[in-house]
C-alpha positions as CSV (number, residue, x, y, z in Angstrom):
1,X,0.0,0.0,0.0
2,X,1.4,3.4,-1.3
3,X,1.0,6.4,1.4
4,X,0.0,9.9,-0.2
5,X,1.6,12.0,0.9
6,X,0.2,14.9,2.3
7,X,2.5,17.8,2.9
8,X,4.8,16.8,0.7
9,X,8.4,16.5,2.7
10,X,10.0,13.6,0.7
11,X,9.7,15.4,-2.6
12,X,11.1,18.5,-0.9
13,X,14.2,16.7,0.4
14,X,14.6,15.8,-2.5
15,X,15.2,19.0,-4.4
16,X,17.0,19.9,-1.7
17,X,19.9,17.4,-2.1
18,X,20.6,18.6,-6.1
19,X,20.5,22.2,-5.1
20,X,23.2,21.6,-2.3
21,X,25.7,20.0,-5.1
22,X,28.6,21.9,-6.3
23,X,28.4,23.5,-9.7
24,X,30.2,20.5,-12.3
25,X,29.1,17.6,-10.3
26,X,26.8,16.7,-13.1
27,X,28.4,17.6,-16.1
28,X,31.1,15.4,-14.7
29,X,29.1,12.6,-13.8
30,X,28.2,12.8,-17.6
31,X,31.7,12.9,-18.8
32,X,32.4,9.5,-17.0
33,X,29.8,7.9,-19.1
34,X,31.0,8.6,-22.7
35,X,31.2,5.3,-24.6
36,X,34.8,4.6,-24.9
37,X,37.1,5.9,-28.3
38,X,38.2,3.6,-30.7
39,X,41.2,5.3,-30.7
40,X,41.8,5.3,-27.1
41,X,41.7,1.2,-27.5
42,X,44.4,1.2,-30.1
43,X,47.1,3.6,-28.8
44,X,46.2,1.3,-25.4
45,X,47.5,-2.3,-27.3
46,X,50.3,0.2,-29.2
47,X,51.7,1.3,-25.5
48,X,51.4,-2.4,-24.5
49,X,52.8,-4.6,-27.5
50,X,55.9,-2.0,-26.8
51,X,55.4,-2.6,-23.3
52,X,56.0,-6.7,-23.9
53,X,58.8,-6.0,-26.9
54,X,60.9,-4.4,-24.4
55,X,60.3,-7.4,-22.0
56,X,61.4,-9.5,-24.4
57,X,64.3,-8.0,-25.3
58,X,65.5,-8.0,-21.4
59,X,64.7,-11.5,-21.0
60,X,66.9,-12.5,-23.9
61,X,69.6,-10.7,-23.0
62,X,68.9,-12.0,-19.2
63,X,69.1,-15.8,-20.8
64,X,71.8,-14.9,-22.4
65,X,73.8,-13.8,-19.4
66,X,73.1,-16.4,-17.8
67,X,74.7,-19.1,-19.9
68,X,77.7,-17.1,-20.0
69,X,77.8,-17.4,-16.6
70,X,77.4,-20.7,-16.3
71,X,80.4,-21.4,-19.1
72,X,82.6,-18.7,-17.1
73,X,82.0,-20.5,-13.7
74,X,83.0,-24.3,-15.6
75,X,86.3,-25.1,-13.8
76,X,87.1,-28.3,-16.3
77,X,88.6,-27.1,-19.8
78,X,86.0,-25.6,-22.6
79,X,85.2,-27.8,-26.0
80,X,85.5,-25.9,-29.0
81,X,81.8,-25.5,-29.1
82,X,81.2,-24.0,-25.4
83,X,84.7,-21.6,-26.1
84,X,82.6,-20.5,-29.6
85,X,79.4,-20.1,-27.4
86,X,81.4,-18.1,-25.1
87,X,83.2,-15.6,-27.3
88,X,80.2,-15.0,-29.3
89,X,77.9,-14.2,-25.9
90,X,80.6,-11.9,-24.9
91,X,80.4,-10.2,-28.7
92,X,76.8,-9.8,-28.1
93,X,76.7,-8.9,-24.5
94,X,79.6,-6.0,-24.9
95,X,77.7,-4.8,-28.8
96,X,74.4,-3.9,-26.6
């Protein structure tokens, strides 16, 4: 059951609650609710495909160090191979 109301205080509270707002409050309520850009989207996955390029770049070089590590710290004599491997990690390494 609805109650009429009679003197009319809820719609009064009411009005009362926009008109104390500050000036902007709903033009930037509005703002938040603009349908996203296209654009926005793409310069988004452009910042983030760099984002995971430069990653990759660091983990190579990361891996690489790594196994120049491990040949430095081998205490029995290099193969021909691993002293190849090494001198051509330590062109790389020293080039970047």
């Amino acid at each position: 059951k609805k109650r009429k109301c009679e003197d009319g205080a809820d719609s009064s509270t009411s009005r009362a609650t926009e008109s104390t707002r500050p000036q902007g409050v709903k033009a930037a309520k509005a703002s938040g609710k603009k349908p996203v850009v296209k654009e926005k989207g793409l310069n988004d996955f452009q910042t983030m495909w760099s984002i995971k390029q430069q990653d990759l770049v660091i983990k190579e070089r990361l891996s690489k160090m790594s196994l120049l590590d491990n040949l430095i710290a081998k205490k029995e004599p290099l193969g021909e191979s691993e002293e190849a491997l090494k001198n051509k990690l330590i062109n790389d390494l020293l080039s970047n």
